[in-house]
N, CA, C and O atoms as a MOPAC input file, in Angstrom:
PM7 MOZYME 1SCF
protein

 N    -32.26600 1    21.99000 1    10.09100 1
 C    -31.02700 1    21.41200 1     9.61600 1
 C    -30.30200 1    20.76900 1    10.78600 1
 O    -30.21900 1    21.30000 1    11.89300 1
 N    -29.76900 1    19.56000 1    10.45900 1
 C    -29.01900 1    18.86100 1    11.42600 1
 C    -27.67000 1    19.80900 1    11.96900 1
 O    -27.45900 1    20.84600 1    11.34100 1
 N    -26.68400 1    19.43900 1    13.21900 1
 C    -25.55300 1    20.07700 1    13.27200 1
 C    -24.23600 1    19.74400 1    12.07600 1
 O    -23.13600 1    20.22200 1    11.79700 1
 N    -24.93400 1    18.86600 1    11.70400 1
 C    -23.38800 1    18.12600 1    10.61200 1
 C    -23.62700 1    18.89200 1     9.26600 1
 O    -22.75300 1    18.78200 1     8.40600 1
 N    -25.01100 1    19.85100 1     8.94100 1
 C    -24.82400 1    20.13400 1     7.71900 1
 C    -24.61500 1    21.62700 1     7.95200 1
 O    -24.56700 1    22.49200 1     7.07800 1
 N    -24.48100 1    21.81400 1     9.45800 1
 C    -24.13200 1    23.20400 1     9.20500 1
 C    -22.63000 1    23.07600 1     9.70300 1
 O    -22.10000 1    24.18500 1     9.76700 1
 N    -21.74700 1    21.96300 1    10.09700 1
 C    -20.70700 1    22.02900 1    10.37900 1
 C    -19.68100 1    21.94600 1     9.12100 1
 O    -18.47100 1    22.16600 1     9.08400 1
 N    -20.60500 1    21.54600 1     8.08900 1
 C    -19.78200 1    21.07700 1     6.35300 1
 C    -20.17200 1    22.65000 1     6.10300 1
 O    -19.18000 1    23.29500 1     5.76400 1
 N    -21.46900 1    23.48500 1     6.19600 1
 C    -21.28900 1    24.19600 1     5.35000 1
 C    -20.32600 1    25.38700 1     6.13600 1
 O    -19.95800 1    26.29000 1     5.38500 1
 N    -19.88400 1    25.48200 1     7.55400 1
 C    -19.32300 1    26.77100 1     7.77600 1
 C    -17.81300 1    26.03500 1     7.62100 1
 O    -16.98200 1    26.94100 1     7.68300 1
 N    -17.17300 1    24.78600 1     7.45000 1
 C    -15.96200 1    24.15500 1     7.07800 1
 C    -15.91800 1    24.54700 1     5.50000 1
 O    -14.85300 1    25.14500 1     5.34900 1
 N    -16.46400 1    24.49000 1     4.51300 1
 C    -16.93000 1    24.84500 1     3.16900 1
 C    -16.83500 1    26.57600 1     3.07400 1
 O    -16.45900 1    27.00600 1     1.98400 1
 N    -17.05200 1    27.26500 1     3.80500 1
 C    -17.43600 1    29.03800 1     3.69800 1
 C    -15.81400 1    29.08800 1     4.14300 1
 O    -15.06000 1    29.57700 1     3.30100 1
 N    -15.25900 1    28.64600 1     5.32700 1
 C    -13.49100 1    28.73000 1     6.06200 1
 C    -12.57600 1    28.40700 1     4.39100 1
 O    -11.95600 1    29.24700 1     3.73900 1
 N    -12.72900 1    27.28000 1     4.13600 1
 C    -11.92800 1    26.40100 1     3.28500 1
 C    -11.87200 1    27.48700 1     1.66800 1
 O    -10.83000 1    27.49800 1     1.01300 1
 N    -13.01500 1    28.25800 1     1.24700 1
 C    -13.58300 1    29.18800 1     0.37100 1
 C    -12.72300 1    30.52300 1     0.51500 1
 O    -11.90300 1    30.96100 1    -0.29100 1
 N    -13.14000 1    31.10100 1     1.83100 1
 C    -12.34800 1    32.20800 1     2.30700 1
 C    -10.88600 1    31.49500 1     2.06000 1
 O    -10.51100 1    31.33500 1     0.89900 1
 N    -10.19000 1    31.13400 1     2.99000 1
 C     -8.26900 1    30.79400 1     2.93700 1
 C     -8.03500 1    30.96900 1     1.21400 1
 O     -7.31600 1    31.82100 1     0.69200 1
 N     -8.97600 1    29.75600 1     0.38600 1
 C     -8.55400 1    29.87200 1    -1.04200 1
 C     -7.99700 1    31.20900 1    -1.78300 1
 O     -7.16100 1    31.29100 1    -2.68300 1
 N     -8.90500 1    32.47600 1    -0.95500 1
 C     -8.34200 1    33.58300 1    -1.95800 1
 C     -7.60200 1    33.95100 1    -1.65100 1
 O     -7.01600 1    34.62700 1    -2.49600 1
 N     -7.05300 1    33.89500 1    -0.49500 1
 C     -6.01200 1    35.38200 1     0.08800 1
 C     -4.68000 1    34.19600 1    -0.16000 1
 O     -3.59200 1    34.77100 1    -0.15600 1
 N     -4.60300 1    33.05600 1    -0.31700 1
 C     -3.19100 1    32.56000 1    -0.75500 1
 C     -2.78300 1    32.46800 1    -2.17600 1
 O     -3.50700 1    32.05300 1    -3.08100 1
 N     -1.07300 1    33.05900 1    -2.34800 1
 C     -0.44700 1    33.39500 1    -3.13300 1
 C      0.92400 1    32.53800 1    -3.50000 1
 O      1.85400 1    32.11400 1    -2.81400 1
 N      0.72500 1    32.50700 1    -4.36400 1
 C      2.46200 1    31.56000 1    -4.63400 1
 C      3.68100 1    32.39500 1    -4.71600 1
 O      3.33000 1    33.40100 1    -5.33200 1
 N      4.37600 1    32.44900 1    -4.54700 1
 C      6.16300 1    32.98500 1    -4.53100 1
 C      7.19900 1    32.44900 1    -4.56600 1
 O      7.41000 1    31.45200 1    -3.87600 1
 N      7.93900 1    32.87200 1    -5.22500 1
 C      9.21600 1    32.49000 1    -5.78200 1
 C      9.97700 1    33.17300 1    -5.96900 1
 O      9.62200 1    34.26300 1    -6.41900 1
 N     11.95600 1    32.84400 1    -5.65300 1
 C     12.63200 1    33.54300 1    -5.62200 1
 C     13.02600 1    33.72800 1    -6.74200 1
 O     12.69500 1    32.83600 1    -7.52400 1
 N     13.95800 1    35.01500 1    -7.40700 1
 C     14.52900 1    34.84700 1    -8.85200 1
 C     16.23700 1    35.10700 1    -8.38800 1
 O     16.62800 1    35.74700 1    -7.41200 1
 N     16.88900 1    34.55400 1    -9.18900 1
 C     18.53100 1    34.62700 1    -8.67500 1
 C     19.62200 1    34.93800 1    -9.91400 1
 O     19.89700 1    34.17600 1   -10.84100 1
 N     20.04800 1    35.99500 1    -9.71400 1
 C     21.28400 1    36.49800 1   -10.98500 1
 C     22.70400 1    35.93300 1   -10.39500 1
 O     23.27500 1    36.50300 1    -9.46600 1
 N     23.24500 1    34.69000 1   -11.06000 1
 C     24.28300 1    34.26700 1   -10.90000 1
 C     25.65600 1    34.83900 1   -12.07300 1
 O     25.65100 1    35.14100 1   -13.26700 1
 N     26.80400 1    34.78200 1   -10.94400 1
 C     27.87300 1    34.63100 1   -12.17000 1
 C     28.67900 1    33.59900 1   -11.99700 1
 O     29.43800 1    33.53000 1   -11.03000 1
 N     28.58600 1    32.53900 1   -13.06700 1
 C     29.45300 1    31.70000 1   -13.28200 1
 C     30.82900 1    31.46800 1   -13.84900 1
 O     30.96300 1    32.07100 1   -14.91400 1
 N     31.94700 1    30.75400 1   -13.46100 1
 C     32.79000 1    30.69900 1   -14.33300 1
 C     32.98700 1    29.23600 1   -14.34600 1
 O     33.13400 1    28.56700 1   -13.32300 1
 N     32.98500 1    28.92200 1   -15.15400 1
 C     33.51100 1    27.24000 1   -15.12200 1
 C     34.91300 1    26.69800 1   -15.49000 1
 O     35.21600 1    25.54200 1   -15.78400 1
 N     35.70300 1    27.80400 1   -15.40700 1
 C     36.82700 1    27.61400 1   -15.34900 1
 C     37.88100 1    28.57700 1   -14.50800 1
 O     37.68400 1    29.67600 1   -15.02700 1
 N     38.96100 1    28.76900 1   -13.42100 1
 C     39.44300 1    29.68000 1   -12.88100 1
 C     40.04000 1    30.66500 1   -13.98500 1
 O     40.12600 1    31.89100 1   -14.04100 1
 N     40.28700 1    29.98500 1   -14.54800 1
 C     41.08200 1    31.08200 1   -15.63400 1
 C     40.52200 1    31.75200 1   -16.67000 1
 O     41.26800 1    32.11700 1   -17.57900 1
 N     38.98100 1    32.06700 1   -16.74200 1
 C     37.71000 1    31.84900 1   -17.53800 1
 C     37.91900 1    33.37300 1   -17.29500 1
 O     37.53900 1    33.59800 1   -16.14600 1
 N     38.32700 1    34.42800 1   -17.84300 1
 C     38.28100 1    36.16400 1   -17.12600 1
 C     36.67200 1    36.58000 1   -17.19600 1
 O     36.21800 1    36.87900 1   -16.09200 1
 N     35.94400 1    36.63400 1   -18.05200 1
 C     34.51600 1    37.14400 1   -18.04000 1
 C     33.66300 1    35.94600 1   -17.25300 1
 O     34.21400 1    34.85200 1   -17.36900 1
 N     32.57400 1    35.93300 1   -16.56600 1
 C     32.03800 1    35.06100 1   -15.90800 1
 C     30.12600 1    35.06800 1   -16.69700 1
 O     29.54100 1    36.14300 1   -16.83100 1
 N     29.73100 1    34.27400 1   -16.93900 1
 C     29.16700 1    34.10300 1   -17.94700 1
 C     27.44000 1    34.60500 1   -16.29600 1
 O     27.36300 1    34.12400 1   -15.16500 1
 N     26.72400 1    35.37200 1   -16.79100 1
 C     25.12700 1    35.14700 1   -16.18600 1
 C     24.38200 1    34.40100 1   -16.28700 1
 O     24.19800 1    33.73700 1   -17.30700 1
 N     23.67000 1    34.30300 1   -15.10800 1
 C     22.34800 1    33.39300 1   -15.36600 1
 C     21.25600 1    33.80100 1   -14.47000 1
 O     21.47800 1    34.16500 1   -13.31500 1
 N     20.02100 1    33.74100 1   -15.01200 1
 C     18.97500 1    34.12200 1   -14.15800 1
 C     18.35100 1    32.81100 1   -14.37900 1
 O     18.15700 1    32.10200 1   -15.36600 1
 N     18.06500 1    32.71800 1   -12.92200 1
 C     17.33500 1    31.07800 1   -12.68600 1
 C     16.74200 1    31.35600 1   -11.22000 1
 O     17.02100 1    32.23800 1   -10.40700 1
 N     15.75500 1    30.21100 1   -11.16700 1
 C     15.29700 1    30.14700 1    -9.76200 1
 C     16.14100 1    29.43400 1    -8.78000 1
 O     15.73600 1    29.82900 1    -7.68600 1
 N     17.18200 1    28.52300 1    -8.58000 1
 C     17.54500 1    28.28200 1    -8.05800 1
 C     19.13200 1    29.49400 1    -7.40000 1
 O     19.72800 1    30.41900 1    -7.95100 1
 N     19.28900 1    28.78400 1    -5.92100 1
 C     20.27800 1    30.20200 1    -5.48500 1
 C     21.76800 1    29.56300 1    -6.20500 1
 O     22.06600 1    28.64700 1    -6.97000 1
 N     22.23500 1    30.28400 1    -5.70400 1
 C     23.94900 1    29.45300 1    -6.25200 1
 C     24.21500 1    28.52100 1    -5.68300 1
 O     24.79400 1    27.67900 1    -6.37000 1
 N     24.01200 1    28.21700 1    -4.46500 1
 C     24.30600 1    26.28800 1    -3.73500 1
 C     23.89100 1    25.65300 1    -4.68500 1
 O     24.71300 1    25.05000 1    -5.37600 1
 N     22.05200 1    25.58100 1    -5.10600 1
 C     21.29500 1    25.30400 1    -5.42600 1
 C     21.84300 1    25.01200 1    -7.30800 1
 O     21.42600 1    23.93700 1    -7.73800 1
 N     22.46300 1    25.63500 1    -8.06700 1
 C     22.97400 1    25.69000 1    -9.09300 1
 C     23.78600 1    24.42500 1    -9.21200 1
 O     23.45800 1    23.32600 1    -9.65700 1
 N     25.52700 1    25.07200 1    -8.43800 1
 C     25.84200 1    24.59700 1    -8.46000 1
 C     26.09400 1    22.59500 1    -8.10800 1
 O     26.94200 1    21.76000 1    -8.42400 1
 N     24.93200 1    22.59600 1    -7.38300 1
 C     24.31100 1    21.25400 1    -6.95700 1
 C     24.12500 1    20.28300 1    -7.73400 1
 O     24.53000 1    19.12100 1    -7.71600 1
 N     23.00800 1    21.26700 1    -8.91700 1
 C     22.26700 1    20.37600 1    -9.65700 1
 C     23.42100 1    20.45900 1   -10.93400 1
 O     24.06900 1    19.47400 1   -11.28700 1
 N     23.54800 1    21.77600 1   -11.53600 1
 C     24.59700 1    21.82800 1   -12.50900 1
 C     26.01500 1    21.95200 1   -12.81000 1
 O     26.71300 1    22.74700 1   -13.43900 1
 N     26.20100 1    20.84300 1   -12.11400 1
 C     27.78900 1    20.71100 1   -11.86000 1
 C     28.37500 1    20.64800 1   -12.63000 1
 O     28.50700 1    19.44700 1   -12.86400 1
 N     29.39800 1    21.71700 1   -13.91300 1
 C     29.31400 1    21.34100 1   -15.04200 1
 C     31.63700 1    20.89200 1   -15.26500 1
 O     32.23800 1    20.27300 1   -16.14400 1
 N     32.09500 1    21.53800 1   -14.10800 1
 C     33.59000 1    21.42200 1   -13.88200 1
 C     33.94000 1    21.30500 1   -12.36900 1
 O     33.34000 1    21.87900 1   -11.46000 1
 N     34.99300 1    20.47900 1   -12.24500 1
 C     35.32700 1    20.51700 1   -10.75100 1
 C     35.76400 1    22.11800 1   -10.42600 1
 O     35.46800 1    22.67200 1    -9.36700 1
 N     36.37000 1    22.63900 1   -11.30300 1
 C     36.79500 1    24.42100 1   -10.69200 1
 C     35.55900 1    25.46200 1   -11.25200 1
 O     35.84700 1    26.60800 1   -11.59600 1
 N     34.32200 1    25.01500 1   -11.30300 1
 C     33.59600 1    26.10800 1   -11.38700 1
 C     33.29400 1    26.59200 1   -10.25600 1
 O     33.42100 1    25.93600 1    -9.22200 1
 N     32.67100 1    28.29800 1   -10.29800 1
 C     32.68600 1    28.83900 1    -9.25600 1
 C     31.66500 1    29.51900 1    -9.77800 1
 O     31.61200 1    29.94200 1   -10.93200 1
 N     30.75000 1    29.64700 1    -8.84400 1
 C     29.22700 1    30.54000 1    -8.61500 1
 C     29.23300 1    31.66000 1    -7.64400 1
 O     29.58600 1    31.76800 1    -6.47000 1
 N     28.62600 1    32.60800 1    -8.69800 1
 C     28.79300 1    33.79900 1    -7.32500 1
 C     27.35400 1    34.23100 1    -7.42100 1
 O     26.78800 1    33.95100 1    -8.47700 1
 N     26.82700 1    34.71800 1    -6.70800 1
 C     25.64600 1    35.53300 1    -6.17100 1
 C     25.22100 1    36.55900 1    -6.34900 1
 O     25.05200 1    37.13700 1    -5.27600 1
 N     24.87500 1    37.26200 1    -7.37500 1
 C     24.73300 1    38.77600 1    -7.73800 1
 C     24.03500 1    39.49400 1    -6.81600 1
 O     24.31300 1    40.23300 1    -5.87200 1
 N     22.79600 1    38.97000 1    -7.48400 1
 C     21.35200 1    39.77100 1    -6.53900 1
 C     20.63200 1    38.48200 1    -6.78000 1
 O     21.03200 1    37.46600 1    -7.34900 1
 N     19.08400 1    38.84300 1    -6.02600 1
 C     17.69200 1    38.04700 1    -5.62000 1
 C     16.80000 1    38.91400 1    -5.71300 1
 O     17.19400 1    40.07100 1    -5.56400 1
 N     15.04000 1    38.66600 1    -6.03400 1
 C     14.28800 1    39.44000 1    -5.80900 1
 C     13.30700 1    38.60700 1    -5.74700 1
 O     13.36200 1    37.66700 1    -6.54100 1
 N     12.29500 1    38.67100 1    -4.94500 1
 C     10.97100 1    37.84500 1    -4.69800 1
 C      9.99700 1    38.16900 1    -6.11500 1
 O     10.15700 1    39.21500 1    -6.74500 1
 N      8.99600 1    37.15200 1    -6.51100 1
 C      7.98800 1    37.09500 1    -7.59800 1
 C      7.03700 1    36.74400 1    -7.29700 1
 O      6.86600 1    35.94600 1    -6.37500 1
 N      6.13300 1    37.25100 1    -8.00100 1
 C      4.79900 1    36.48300 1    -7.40700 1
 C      3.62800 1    35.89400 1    -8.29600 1
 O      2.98500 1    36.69600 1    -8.97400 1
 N      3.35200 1    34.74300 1    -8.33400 1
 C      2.80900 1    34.20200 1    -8.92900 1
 C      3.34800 1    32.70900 1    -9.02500 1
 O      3.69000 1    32.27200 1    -7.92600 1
 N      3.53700 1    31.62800 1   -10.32500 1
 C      3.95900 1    30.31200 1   -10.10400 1
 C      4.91900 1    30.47500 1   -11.28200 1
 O      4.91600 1    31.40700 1   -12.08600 1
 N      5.87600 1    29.25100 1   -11.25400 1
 C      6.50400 1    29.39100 1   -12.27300 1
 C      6.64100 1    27.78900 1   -13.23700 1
 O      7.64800 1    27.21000 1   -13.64600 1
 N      4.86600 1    27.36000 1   -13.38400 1
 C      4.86300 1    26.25100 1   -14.23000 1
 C      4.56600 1    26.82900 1   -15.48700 1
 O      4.44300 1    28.00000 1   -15.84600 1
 N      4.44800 1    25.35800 1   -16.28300 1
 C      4.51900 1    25.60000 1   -17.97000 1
 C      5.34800 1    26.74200 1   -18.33300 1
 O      4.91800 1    27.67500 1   -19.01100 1
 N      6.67600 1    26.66000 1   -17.83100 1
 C      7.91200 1    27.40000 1   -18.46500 1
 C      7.51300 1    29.09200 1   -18.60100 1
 O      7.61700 1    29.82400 1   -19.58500 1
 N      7.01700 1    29.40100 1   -17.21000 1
 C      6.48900 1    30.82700 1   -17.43700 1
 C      8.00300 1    32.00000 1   -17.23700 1
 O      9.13900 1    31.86300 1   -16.78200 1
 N      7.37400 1    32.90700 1   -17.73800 1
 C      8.84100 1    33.87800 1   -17.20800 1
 C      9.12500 1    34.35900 1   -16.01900 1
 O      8.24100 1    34.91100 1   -15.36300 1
 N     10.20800 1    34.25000 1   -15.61700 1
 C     10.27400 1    34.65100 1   -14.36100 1
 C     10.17300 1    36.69200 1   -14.54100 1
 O     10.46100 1    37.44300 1   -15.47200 1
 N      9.61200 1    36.94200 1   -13.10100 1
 C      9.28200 1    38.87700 1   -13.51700 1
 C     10.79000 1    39.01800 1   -13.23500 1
 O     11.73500 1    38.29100 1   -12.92900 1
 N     10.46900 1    40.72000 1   -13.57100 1
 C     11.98700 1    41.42500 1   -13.98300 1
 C     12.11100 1    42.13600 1   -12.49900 1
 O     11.10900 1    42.75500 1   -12.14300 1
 N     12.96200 1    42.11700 1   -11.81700 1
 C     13.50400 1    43.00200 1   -11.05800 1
 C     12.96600 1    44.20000 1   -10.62000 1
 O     13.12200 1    45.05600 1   -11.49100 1
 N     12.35600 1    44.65500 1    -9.56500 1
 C     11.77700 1    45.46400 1    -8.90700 1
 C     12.60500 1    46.96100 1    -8.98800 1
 O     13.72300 1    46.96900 1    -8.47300 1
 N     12.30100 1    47.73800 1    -9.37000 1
 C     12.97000 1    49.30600 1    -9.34000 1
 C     12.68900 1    49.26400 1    -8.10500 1
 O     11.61900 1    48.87200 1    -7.63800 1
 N     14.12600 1    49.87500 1    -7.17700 1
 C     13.90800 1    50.75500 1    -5.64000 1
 C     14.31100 1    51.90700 1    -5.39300 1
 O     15.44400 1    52.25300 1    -5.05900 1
 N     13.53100 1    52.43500 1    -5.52600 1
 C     13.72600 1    54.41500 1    -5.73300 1
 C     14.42700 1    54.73500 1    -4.48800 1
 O     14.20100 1    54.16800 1    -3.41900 1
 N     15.23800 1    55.61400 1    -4.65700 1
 C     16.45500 1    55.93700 1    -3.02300 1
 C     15.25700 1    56.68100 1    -2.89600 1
 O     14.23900 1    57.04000 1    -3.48900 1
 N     16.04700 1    56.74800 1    -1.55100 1
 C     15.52400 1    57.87700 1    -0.19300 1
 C     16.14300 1    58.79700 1    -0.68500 1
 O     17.29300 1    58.70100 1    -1.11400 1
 N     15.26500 1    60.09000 1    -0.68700 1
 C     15.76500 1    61.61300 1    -0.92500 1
 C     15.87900 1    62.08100 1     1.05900 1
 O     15.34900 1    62.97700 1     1.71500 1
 N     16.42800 1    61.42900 1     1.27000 1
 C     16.81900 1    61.93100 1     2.82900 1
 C     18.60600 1    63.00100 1     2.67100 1
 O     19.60500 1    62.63200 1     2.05400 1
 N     18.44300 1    64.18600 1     3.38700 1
 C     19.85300 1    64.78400 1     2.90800 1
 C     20.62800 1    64.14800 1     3.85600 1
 O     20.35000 1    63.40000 1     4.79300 1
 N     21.96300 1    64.73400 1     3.29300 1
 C     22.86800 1    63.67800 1     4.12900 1
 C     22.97300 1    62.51000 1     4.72800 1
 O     23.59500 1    62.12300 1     5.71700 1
 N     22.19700 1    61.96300 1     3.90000 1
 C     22.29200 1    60.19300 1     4.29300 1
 C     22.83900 1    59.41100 1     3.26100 1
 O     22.56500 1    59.64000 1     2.08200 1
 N     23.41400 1    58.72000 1     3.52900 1
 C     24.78000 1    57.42800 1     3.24500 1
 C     24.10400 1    56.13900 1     3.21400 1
 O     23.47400 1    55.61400 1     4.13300 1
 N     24.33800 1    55.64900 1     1.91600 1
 C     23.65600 1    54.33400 1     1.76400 1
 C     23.90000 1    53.16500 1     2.93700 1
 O     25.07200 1    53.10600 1     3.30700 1
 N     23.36800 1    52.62000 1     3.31000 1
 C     23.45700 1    51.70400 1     5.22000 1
 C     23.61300 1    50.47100 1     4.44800 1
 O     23.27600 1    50.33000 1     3.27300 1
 N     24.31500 1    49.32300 1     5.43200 1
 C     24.55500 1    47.97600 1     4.32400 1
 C     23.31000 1    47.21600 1     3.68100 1
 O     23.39900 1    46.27700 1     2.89100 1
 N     22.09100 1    47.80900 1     4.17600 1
 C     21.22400 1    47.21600 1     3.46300 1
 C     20.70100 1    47.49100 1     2.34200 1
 O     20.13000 1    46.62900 1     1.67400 1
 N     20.83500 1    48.92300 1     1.91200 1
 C     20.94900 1    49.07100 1     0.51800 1
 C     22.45800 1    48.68700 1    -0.19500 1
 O     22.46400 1    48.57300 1    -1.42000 1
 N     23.66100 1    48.49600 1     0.51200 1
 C     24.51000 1    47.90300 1    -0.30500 1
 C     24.26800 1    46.43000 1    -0.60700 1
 O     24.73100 1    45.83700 1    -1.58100 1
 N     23.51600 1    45.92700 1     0.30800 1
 C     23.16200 1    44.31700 1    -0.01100 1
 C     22.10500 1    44.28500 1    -1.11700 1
 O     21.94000 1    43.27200 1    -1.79600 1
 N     21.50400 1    45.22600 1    -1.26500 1
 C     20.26200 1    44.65300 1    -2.16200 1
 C     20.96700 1    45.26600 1    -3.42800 1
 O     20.53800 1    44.96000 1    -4.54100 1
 N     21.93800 1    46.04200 1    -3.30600 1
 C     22.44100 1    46.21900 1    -4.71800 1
 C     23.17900 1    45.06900 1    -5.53600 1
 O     23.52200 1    45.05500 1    -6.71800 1
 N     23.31400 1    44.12500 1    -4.55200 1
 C     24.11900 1    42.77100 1    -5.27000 1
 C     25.72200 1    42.78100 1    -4.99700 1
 O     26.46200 1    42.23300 1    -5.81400 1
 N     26.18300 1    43.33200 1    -3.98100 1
 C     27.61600 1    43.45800 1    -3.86900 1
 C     27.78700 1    42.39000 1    -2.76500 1
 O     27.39800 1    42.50200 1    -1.60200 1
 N     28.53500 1    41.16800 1    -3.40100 1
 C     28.68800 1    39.41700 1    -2.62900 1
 C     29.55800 1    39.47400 1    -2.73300 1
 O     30.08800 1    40.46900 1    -3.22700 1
 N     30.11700 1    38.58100 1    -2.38300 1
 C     31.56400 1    37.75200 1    -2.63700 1
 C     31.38700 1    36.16500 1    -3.59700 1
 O     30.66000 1    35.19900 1    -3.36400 1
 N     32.23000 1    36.37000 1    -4.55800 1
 C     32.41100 1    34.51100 1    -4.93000 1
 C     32.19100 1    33.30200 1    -3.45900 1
 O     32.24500 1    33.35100 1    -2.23000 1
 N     31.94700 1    32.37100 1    -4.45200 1
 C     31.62800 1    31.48100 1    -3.64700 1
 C     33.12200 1    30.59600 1    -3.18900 1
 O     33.71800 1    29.86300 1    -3.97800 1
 N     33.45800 1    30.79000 1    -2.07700 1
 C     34.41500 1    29.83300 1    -1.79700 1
 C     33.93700 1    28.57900 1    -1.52700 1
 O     32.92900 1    28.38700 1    -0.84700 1
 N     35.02300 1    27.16600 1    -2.33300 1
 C     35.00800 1    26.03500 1    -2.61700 1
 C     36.05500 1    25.43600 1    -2.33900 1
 O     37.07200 1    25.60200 1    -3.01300 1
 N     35.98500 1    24.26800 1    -0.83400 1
 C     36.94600 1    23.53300 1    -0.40000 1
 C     37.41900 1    22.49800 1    -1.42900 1
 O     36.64200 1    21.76100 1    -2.03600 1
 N     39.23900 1    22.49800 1    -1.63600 1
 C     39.50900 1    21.53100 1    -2.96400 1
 C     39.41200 1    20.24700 1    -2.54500 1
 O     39.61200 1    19.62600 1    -1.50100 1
 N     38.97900 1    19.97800 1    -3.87300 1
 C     38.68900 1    18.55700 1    -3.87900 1
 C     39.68800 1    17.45200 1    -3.59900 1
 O     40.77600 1    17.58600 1    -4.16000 1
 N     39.51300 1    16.35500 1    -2.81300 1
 C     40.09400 1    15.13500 1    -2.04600 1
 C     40.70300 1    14.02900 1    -3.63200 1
 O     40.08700 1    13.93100 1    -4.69300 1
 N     41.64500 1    13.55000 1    -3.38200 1
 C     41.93100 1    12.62400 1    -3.84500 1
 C     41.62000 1    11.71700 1    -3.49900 1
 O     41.97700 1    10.68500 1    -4.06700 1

């Protein structure tokens, strides 16, 4: 065998291998919206996009306001209108006397609204 047909076939065996071990991912995002300040309940949404990202595309009032609940990574793709997965259970630490650290308060979803500079005349 020449060097060029063994250089296609070990480029062909590389290119074979990478194919399996890659995975698609995607974020999932629980928003609360209000589209109005004076709106008291703030309506949910689970979407892939984050709240910048929302509010960007779905700009639906100059005083709406997006807030940020929680996030959780998915895995797989999310064409032909598939469902996005549900939220990962995270079982506490049975450690005694230990006090939740801000990183379990962050993954519990405790944000702040989104502050929004007013708009220019």
């Amino acid at each position: 065998m020449n060097t060029w047909a063994n250089h296609f076939i070990i480029i062909s065996l590389f290119i074979l291998t990478c194919n399996h071990t890659s995975h698609a991912e995607y974020r999932v995002y629980r928003l609360g919206i209000k589209y109005d300040v004076n709106q008291k309940n703030e309506n949910e949404v689970i979407t892939s996009l984050d709240h910048l990202q929302y509010e960007t595309y779905y700009k639906i009032t100059p005083t709406q306001q997006t807030r940020l609940i929680e996030h959780w990574m998915c895995r797989g793709r999310t064409n032909d209108f598939a469902k996005y997965c549900a939220k990962p259970v995270i079982q506490p630490l049975d450690l005694p006397n230990q006090k939740p650290g801000p990183q379990i308060q962050q993954a519990q979803g405790l944000s702040s609204p989104v502050q929004r500079a007013p708009a220019q005349q």
